[in-house]
C-alpha positions as CSV (number, residue, x, y, z in Angstrom):
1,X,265.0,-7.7,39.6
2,X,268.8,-8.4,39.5
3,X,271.0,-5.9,40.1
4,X,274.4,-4.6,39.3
5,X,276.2,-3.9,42.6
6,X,279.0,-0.5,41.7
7,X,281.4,-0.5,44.7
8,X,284.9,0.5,43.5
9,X,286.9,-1.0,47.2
10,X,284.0,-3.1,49.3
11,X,283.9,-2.8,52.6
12,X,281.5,-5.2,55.3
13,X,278.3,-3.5,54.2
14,X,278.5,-4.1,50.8
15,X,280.1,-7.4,50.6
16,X,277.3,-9.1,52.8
17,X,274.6,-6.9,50.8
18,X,276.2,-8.7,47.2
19,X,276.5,-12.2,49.5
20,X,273.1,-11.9,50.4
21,X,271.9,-10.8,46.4
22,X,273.9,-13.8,45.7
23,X,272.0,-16.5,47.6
24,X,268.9,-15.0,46.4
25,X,269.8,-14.8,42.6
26,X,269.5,-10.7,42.7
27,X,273.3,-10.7,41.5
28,X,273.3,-9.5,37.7
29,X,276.9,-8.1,38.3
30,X,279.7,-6.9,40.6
31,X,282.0,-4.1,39.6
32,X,284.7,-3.5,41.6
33,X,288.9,-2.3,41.6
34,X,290.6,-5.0,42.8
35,X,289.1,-8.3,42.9
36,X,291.4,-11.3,44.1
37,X,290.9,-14.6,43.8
38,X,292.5,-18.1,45.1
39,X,295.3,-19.1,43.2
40,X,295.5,-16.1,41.3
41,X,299.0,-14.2,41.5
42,X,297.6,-11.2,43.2
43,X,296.5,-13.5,46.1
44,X,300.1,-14.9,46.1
45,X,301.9,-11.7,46.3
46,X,300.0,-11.1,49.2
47,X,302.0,-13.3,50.8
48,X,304.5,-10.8,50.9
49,X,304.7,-9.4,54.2
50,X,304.9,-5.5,52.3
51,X,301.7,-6.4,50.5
52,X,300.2,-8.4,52.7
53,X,296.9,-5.6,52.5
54,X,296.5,-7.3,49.2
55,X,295.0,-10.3,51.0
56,X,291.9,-7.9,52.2
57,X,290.9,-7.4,48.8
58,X,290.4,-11.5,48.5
59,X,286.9,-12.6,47.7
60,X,285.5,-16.1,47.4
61,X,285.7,-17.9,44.1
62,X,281.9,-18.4,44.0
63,X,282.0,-14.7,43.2
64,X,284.0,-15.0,40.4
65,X,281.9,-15.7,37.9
66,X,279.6,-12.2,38.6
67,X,282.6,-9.8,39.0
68,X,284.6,-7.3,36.9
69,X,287.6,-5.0,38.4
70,X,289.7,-2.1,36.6
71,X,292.3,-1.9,39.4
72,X,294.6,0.8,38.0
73,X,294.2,3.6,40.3
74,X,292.8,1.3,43.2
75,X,296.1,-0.4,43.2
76,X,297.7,3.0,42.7
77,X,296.6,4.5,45.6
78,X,297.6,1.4,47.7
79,X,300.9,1.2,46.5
80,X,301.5,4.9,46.9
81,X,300.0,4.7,50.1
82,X,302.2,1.8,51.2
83,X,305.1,4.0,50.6
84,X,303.9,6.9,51.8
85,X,304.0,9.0,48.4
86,X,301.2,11.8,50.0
87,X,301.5,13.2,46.5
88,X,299.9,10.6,44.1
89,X,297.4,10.3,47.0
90,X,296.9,14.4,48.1
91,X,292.9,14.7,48.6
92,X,290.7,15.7,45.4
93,X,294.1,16.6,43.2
94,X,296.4,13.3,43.6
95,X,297.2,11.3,40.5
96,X,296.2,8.1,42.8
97,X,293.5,10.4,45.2
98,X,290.1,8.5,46.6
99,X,288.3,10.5,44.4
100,X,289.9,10.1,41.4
101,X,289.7,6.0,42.0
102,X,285.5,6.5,42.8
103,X,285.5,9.0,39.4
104,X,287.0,6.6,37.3
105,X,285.2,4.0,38.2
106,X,281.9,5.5,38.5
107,X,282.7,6.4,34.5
108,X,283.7,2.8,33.6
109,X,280.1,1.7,35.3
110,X,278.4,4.3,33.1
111,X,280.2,2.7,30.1
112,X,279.3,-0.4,30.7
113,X,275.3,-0.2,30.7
114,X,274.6,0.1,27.4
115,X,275.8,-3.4,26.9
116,X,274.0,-4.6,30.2
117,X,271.0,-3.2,29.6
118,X,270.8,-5.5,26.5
119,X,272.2,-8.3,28.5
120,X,268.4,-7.6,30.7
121,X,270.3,-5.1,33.7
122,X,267.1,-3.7,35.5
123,X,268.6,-1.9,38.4
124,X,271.8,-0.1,39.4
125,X,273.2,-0.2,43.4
126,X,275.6,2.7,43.8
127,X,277.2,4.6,46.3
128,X,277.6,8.1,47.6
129,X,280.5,9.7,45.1
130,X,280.9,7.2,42.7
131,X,277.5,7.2,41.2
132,X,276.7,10.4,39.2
133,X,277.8,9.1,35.9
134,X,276.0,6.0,36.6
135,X,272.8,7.1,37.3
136,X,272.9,9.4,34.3
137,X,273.4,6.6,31.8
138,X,270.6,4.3,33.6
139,X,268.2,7.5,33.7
140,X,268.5,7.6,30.1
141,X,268.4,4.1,29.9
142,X,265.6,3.2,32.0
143,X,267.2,1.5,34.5
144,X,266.1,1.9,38.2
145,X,268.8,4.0,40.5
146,X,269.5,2.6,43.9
147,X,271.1,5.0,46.4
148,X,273.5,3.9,49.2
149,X,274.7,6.9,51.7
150,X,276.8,5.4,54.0
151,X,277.6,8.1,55.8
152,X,275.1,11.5,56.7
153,X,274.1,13.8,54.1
154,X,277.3,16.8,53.7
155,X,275.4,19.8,54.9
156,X,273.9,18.2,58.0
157,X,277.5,17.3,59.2
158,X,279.1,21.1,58.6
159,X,276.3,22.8,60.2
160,X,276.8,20.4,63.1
161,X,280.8,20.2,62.9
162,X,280.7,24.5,62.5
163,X,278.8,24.7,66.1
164,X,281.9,22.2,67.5
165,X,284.5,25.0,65.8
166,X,283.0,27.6,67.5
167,X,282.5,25.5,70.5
168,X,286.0,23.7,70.9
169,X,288.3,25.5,68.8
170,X,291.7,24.1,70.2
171,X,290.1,20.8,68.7
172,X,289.4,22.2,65.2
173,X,292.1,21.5,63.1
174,X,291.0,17.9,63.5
175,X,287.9,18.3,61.5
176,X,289.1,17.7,58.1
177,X,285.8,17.0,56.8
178,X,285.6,21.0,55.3
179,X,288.3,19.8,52.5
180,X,285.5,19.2,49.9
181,X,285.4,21.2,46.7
182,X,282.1,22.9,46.3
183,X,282.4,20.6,43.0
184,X,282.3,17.5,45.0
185,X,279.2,18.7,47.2
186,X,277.4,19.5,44.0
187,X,278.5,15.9,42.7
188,X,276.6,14.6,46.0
189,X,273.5,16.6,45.6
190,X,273.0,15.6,42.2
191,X,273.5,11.9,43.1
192,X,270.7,12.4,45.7
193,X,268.7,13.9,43.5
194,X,269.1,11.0,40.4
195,X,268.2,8.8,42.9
196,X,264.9,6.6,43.1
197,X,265.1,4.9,46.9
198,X,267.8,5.9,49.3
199,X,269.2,3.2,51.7
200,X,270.5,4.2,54.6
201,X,271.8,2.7,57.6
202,X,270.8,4.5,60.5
203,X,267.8,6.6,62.0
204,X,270.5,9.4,62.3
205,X,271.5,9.5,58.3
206,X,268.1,9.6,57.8
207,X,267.6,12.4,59.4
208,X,270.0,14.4,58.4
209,X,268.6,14.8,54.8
210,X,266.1,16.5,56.4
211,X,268.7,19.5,55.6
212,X,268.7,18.5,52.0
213,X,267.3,21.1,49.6
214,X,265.0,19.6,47.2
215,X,262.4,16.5,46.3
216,X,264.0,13.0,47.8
217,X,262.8,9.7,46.9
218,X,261.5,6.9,49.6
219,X,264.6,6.6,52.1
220,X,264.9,3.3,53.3
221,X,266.7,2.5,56.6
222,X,268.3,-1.1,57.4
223,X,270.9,-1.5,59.8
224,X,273.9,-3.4,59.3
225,X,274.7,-6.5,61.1
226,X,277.1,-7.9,63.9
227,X,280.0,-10.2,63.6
228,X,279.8,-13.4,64.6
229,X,279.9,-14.2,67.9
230,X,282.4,-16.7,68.9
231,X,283.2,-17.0,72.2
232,X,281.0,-15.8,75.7
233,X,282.7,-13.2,77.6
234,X,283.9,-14.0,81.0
235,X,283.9,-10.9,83.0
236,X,285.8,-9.9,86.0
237,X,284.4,-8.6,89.1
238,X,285.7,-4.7,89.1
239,X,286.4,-5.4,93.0
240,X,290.3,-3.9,93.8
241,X,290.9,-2.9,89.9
242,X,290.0,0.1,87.6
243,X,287.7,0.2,85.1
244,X,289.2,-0.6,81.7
245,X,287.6,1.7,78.9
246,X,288.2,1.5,75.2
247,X,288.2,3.7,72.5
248,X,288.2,2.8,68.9
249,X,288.2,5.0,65.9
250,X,289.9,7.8,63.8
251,X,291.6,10.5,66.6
252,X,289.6,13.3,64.9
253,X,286.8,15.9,66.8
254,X,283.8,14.1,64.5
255,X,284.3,11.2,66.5
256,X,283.8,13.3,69.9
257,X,287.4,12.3,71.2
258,X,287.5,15.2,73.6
259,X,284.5,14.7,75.3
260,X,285.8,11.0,76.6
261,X,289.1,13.0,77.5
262,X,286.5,15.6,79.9
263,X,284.6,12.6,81.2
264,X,287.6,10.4,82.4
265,X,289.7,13.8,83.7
266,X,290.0,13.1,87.4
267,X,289.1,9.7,87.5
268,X,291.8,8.0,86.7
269,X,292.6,6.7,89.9
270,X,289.2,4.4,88.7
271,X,289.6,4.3,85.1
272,X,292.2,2.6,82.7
273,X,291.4,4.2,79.2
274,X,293.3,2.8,76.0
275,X,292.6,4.6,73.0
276,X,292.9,3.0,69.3
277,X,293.4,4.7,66.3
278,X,295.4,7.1,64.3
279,X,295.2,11.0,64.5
280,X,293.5,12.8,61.7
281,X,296.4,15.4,62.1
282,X,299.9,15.4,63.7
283,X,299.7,18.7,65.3
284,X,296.6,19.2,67.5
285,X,298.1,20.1,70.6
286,X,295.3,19.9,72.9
287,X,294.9,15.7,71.2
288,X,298.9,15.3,71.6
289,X,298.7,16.2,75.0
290,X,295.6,13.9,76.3
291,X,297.4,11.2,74.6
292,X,300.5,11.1,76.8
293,X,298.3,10.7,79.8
294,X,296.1,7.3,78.7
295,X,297.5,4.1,76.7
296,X,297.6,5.2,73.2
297,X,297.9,2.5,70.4
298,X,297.9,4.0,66.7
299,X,296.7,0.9,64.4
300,X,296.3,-3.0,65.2
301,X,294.8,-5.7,62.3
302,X,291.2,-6.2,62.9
303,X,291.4,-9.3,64.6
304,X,293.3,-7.8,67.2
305,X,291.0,-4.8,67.8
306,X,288.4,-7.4,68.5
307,X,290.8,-9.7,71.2
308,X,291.3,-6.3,72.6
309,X,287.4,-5.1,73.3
310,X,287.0,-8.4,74.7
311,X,289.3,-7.6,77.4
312,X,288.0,-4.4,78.2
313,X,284.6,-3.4,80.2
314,X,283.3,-1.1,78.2
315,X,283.6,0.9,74.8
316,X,282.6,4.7,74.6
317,X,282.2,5.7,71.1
318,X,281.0,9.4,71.8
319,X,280.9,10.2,68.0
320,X,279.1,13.8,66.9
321,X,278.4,12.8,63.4
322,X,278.2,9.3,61.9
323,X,276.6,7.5,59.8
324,X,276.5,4.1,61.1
325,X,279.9,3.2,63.8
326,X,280.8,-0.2,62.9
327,X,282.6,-0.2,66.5
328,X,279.5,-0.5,68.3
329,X,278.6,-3.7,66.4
330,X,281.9,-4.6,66.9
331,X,281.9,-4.5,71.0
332,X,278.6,-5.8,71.4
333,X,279.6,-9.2,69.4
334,X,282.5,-9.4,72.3
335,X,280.3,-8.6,74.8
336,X,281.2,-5.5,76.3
337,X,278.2,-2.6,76.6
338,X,278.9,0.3,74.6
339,X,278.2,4.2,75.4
340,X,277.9,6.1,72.5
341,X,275.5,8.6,71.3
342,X,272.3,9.8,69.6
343,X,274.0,11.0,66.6
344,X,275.3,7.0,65.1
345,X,273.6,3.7,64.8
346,X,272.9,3.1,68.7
347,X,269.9,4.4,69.1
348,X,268.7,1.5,66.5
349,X,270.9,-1.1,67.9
350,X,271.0,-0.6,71.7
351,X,268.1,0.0,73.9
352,X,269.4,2.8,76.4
353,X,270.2,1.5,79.9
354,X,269.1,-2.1,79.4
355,X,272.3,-3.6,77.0
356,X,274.4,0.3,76.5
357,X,273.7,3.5,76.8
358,X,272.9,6.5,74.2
359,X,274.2,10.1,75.8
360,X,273.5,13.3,73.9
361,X,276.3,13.8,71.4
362,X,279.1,16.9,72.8
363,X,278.5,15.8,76.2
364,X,281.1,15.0,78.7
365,X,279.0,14.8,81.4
366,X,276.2,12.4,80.6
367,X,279.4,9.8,79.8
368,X,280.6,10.8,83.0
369,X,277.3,9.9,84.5
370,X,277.4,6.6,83.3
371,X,280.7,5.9,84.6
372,X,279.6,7.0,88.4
373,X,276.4,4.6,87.7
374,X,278.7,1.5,86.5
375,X,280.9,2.3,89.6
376,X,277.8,2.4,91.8
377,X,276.6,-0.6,90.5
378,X,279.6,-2.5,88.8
379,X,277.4,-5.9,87.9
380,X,275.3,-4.1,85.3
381,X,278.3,-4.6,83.2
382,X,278.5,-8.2,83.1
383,X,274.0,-7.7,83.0
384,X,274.5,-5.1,79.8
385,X,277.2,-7.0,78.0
386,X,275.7,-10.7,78.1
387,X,272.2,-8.5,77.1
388,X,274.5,-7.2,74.1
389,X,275.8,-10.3,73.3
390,X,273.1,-12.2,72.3
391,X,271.4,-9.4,70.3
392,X,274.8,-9.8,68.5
393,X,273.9,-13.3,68.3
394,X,270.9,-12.5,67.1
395,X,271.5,-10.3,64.2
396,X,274.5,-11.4,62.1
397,X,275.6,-10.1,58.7
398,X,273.2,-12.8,57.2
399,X,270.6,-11.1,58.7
400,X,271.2,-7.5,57.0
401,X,271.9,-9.0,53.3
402,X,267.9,-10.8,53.9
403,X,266.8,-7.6,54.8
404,X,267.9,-6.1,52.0
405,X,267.1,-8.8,49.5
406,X,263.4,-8.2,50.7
407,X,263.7,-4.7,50.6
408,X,265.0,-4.9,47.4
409,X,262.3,-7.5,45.8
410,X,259.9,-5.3,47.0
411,X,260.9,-2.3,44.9
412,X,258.6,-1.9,41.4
């Protein structure tokens, strides 16, 4: 069965699913915003230093023939963005707004199947708000509705972000996740419920549907995969030096920021912490204030993020609600051991105490824990992060587009 892969601005997880439909011949068709190819004049404007970002969009010309793009408000919003025009881009209501790209988009999909359908389309691959028109066309249609929820189900994560309110309210006005329209939860529900498999990427997203109300097809779960590993990490003996701990992510409460704050308070006669990312708000006083005491570093490019895990000895990623944490795949591929918790992708990636660690989620503590254990016994970091390493090695992006390919043939 080929399928048509809807994805209006591709990210790792879907381009290695449509690489790997590709080298099977599952591709029927890619629609997409922007789509850049070599030698076209979108890829040489990205020369331009001010739209260099344009470069990211870039796919290979073996693609070509299989993709569409309506780039309108895609390239909206990242011009607006560039320039920092909050208002085309102001969440829900902004001319150039996320949703407004995924609701256009999902509506040029649904336009489009009619033809498809007679061009032989048996299958549609959509994901989480920007396939409800979609899957209404295909259902009357008779085409088959794939589900992708990359991240875990909406009512799962406010009944577990409204315990951290209560819990941690000086870190509250971080959690910008309650923004949502009860229009755009129902949009979500009804997607889930149009839907004829679910894939997921985690054990965790999984179960978070548990809190969904209603009848839910087979949920599939297949992990994403690591990228590549290109050099072996040489690590230094932590003899006469402190322990240098990374954080990578959005500076928001979701991704359990304060509890790495709690862990490393009064060790940092031990412990070096650099934190990457940008704050989710400018004005969370208890966040401003923890960042003037570690080496903060708001954005740096991708490749940059990786040269810095490989100099560090470990990455905590103590997240409280996520749907996958592409971070921890990311660490592990430079050989550094990652602590991070029961509520993301580790507990199907790392095997507790023998390559990382999984802590419960909203616990300082059990991170600090594991920092008196790798000071007790310092080589388990060099043992953990070569063990990490090769089941890096082991699993590359190749690896998740088969999976998927056989998950996919296998669906009737």
């Amino acid at each position: 069965m080929k399928l048509l892969v809807s994805h209006p601005t591709l990210n790792a997880n879907s381009k290695n699913l449509i690489e790997g439909l590709l080298n099977y011949n599952l591709l029927f068709k890619l629609f997409t915003a922007v789509a850049i190819f070599p030698n076209q004049l979108l890829f040489k404007l990205g020369n331009n230093p001010k739209l260099k970002d344009l470069k990211r969009r870039s796919l290979h010309s073996s693609w070509q023939p299989y993709t569409k793009s309506k780039s309108f408000f895609e390239f909206g919003r990242i011009v607006t963005s560039k320039f920092n025009l909050l208002f085309f881009t102001r969440h829900e209501s902004g001319f150039f707004c996320i949703d407004k790209v995924y609701e256009k988009h999902d509506q040029w999909v649904s336009n489009s199947l009619y033809k498809a359908k007679k061009n032989g389309l048996l299958g549609i691959y959509a994901y989480e708000d920007g396939a409800l028109k979609t899957f209404k066309k295909a259902k009357e249609l008779g085409i088959k509705c794939i589900y992708d929820l990359p991240i875990g189900y909406w009512k799962s994560a406010r009944n577990l972000m409204q315990d951290e309110i209560d819990y941690n309210q000086e870190w509250s006005n971080t959690l910008t996740g309650f923004n949502d329209s009860d229009e755009k939860l129902h949009k979500k529900d009804q997607e889930l419920a149009l839907a004829d498999v679910i894939f997921v990427a985690s054990s965790f997203t999984k179960k978070t549907l548990e809190d969904y109300k209603g009848n839910l097809p087979e949920i599939k779960v297949v992990p994403y995969g690591f990228p590549e590993v290109k050099s072996k990490k040489k690590y230094i003996p932590l003899n006469n030096r402190k322990l240098k701990v990374l954080f990578v992510g959005g500076l928001s409460q979701r991704k359990g920021i304060s509890y790495l704050f709690e862990a490393v308070k009064g060790l940092e006669s031990k412990i070096e912490l650099t934190v990457i990312g940008k704050k989710s708000v400018p004005n969370c006083k208890a966040l401003n204030q923890a960042l003037t005491q570690h080496n903060w570093i708001p954005s740096l490019p991708h490749d940059q993020v990786l040269k810095c895990m490989h100099e560090h000895d470990v990455l905590v990623f103590p997240s409280l609600f996520e749907g996958f944490g592409l971070v921890i795949t990311e660490a592990m591929s430079q050989g550094i051991p990652v602590i991070t918790t029961d509520r993301t992708a580790g507990p199907d990636l790392i095997q507790d105490d023998v390559d990382g660690w999984i802590v419960p989620a909203a616990s300082s503590n059990a991170i600090r824990n594991v920092f008196e254990s790798i000071f007790k016994k310092p080589q388990i970091l060099e043992e953990f992060g070569s063990k990490a390493q090769i089941k890096a090695n082991e699993r590359p992006w190749s690896v998740y587009g088969l999976e998927m390919v056989k998950a996919l043939s296998a669906l009737k």
